[in-house]
Structures are given as structure tokens and as C-alpha cells.
N, C-alpha and C positions, 0 to 999 in steps of 0.2 A: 300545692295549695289550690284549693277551689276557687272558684268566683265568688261565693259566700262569705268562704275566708279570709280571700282578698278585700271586700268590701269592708269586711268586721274592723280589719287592720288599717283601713284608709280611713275609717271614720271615726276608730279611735285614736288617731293620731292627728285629726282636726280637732278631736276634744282634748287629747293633752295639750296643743298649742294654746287652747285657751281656757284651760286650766292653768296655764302657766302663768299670763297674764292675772288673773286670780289669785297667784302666790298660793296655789296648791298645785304638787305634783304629782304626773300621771305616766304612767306605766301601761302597758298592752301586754298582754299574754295569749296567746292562742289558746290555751285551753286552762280545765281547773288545776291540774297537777304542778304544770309550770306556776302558776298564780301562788301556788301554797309554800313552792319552795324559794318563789321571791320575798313574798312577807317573811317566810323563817330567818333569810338571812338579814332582812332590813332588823328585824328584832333582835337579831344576836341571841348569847346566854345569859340566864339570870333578869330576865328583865323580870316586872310585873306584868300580868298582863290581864282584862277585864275584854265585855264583848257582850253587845245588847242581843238582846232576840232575831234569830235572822236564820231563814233559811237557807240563803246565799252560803253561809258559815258552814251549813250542816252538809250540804248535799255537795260541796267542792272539797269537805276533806278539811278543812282549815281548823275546826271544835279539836276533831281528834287530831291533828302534828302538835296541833300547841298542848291538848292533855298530856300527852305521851315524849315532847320534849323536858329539857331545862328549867325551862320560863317556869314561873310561880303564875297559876291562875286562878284567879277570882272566879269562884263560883256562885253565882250570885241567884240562881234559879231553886238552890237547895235551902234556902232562906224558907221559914215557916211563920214566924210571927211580925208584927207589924216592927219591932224594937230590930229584930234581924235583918228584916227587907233595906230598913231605913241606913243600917249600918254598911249592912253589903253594899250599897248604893255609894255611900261615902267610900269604901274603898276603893268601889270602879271610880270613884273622882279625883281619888290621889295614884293609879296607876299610871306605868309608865308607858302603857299602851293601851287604848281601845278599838276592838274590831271592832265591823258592823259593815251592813251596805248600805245602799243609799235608794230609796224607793224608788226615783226616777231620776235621771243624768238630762240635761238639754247638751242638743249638739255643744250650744255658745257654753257648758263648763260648771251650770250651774247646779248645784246638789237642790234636791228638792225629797222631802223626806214627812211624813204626817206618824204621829203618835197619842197614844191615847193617856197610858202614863206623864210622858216623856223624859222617861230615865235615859233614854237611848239619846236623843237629838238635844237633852241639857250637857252630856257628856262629848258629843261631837263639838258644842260650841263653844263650851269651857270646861278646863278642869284635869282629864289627861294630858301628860305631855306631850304625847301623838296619837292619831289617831288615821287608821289605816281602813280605808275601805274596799269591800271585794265588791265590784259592781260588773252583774253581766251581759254584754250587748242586747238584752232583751229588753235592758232598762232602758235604753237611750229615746229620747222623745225629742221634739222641735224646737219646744217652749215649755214655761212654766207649768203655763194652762193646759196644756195637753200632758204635763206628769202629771196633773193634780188631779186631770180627769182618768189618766192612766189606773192611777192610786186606787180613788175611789171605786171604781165599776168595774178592774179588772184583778189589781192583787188585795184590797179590802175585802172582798167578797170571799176569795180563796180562804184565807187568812182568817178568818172571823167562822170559817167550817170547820176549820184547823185547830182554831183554838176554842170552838163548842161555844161563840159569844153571840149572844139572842140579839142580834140587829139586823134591822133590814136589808140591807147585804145579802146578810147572811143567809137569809130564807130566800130575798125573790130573785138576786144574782145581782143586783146594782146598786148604787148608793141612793138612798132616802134621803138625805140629809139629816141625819135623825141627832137626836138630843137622849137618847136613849143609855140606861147605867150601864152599861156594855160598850158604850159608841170608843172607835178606834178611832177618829179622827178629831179629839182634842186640841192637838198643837199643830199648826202647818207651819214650817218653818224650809225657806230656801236658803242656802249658803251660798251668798255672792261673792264673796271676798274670805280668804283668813288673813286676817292682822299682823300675826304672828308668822316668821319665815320656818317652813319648814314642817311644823306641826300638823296639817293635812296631807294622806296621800292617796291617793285612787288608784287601787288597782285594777283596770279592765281585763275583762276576760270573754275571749271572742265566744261561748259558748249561751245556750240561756240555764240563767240560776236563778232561784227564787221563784217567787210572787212577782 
């Protein structure tokens, strides 16, 4: 194990401690493969299983174990009219599981996450019966305020190239604050606590993933 390594693995086992506290639990993985084959056993067979937009998802391998498994998956991106969107939507909310990552981690545990829909962060707060996030040590920040500015000026900007959305971002590289029919930054929502025992779980992953 490197020194990098080593660090990855020290800091995210200060953040499982207080995620613990938090009544969400957290897991460390060194890398994406490991990560993918821990979520598959936490999911077991048969389950249902939904997953908001994420390239975390894409590029660790987790999209394709879960297409190519058991689990039944909600497809909710082949959706074309507004009557289908709306319904797909409701099915990610009665499944038994939702992936996703979390736009930025604070050491102290705290999920901090911005959406423009926010089909993705109404399903992490309520609705599935778990919800299982892959989050990569590239996410980890200090504070709030430093994911929120992470968000904004570093993975908004990417993300908004990615998906062809006409915002300021998206042309000059940093957040405008803009109010614009495109804007990705609709909903800010932190998760300080889950209520519920059991129902959040954070998977880290010493690698970087994502935005």
C-alpha cells in the first residue's frame, strides 16, 4: 500500500466514525472493483433496484453488475414523454434500492449533494428502502461550504459539458449563479442525519470517480 493509499484509508475511516454517529453507514474499499462487489452482496437477488444520474455509477462498473445481474432494474433514462418520466420516477420511489453518489462528502460525515430536477436527492431523502451511495475519495472536502463550492466551479461545470446544458458553467468554467432554464443547481440539500436505522449507506472508494 502507498502513502496515498494509506491516507485514502485513514480518512475514510474518520468519515465512517462519523457517519456512524449520523445513523448512516460507511464502508472503505480501495478501489472500484472491490466497491461493486460489496454493493452486489449488500443487494442480494431479486431485489428492485433504481439509480439517479451519476457518473460515479458509470465509470466504477456498478450500471453494468447490476444490468447483467438478477436484481430487476429500473430504467428510468429510456423514459420519452412527460406521463413516462413521471411514472419511472414513481417506480425509483417504491424500489428496494437506490444508487447514486453524493456530490461532495465532509470529513465530519455530512452528504451534500445539488440537483436541478431533483429526482435523485428526493429519492436519497425519502422513498426507497435503501439507498446505497458510491462516493470517491476525490469527493471528500472540509465543510459544507467548501462541497458546495466544490460543486459549483469544479464538477457543475464538467457536468453541464457533459450533458450539452447552456449555463454559465458551462461556457466560462465556474458557477454564475445563474437562474438560467438549464441551471443544475435547483435544489441544495445536505444530509445531516438519517432517521431511519439502516437505510443509508456510503460506500467509499479510495480511487477518484465522477465529477
Amino acid at each position: 500500500m502507498n502513502p496515498k493509499q494509506k491516507a485514502h484509508e485513514n480518512m475514510a475511516n474518520t468519515i465512517i466514525k462519523n457517519l456512524s454517529r449520523r445513523n448512516i453507514e460507511g464502508f472503505y474499499c480501495p478501489d472500484k472493483d472491490s466497491a461493486v462487489s460489496l454493493a452486489m452482496d449488500i443487494i442480494g437477488e431479486n431485489a428492485t433496484v433504481s439509480f439517479g444520474g451519476s457518473a460515479t455509477l458509470k465509470e466504477s462498473g456498478m450500471l453494468e453488475a447490476l444490468r447483467n445481474s438478477s436484481v430487476h432494474v429500473i430504467e428510468t433514462f429510456s423514459a420519452q414523454t412527460p406521463e413516462e418520466k413521471h411514472q419511472a420516477f414513481l417506480n425509483c420511489v417504491a424500489s428496494d434500492y437506490f444508487f447514486m453518489s453524493s456530490n461532495a462528502i465532509t470529513i465530519d460525515g455530512e452528504l451534500i449533494n445539488i440537483d436541478g430536477n431533483g429526482n435523485r436527492i428526493a429519492c436519497l431523502i425519502h422513498g426507497p428502502k435503501h439507498v446505497i451511495l458510491l462516493v470517491g475519495m476525490n469527493k471528500v472536502v472540509s465543510d459544507v461550504k467548501s462541497g458546495i463550492a466544490r460543486i459549483q466551479n469544479t464538477a457543475s461545470p464538467v457536468n453541464a459539458v457533459s450533458l450539452n446544458k447552456k449555463t454559465p458553467c458551462g461556457i466560462t468554467g465556474h458557477c454564475g449563479n445563474c437562474h438560467s432554464a438549464d441551471c443544475m443547481c435547483c435544489q441544495v440539500v445536505v444530509t445531516r442525519h438519517s432517521r431511519h436505522d439502516g437505510r443509508i449507506k456510503v460506500i467509499l472508494i479510495g480511487e477518484e470517480l465522477g465529477y
